[in-house]
N, C-alpha and C positions, 0 to 999 in steps of 0.2 A: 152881612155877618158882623156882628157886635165884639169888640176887642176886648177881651177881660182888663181888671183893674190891674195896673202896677201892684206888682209885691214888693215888700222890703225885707232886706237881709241884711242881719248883723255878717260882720268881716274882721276877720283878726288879720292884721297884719304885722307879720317878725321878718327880722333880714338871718338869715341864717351863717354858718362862717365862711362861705364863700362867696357873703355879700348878695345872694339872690334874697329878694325880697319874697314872701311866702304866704300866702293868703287862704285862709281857712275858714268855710261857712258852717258854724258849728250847727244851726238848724237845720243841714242838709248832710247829714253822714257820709263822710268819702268824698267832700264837694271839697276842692282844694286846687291849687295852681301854683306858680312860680314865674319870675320873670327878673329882668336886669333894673330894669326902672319901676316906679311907683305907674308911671303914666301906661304901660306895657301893662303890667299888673292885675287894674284896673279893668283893662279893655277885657283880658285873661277871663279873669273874676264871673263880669259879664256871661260870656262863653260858658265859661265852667256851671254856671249854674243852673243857665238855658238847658244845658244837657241833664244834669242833673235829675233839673224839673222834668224835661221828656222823659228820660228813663224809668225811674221814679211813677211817675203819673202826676196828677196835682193833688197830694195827700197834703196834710197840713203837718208841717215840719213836727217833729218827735218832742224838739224842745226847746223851749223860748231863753235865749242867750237875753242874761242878765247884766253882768255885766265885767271888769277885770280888777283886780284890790293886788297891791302890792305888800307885802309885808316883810318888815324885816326883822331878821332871825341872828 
């Protein structure tokens, strides 16, 4: 049996104000996680998307994350 290719996903990550860090895969809708450390996070992310992806099926994500601009106001 033949193993599909690696995908890649963009990941935002913010710390929210209780300090947990907060990771949100904006090509997967509703794919998002939380944790104390970056390295937690991380592993989290992984998880989260794995499931994601099975739930889901293997569609090709809604929409391609571009990318973040700050501006000030």
């Amino acid at each position: 049996m033949r193993k599909s290719a690696k995908r890649e996903f963009s990941v935002i990550v913010e710390r929210d104000e209780d300090g947990y860090y907060v990771a949100t895969v904006p090509e997967l809708p509703g794919c998002h996680t939380q944790a104390r450390s970056l390295d937690i996070l991380m592993r989290r992310v992984r998880e989260a998307i794995g499931v994601c992806l099975e739930a889901k099926g293997d569609l090709r994500p809604l929409v391609q994350f571009i990318g973040v601009q700050r501006i000030a106001v």
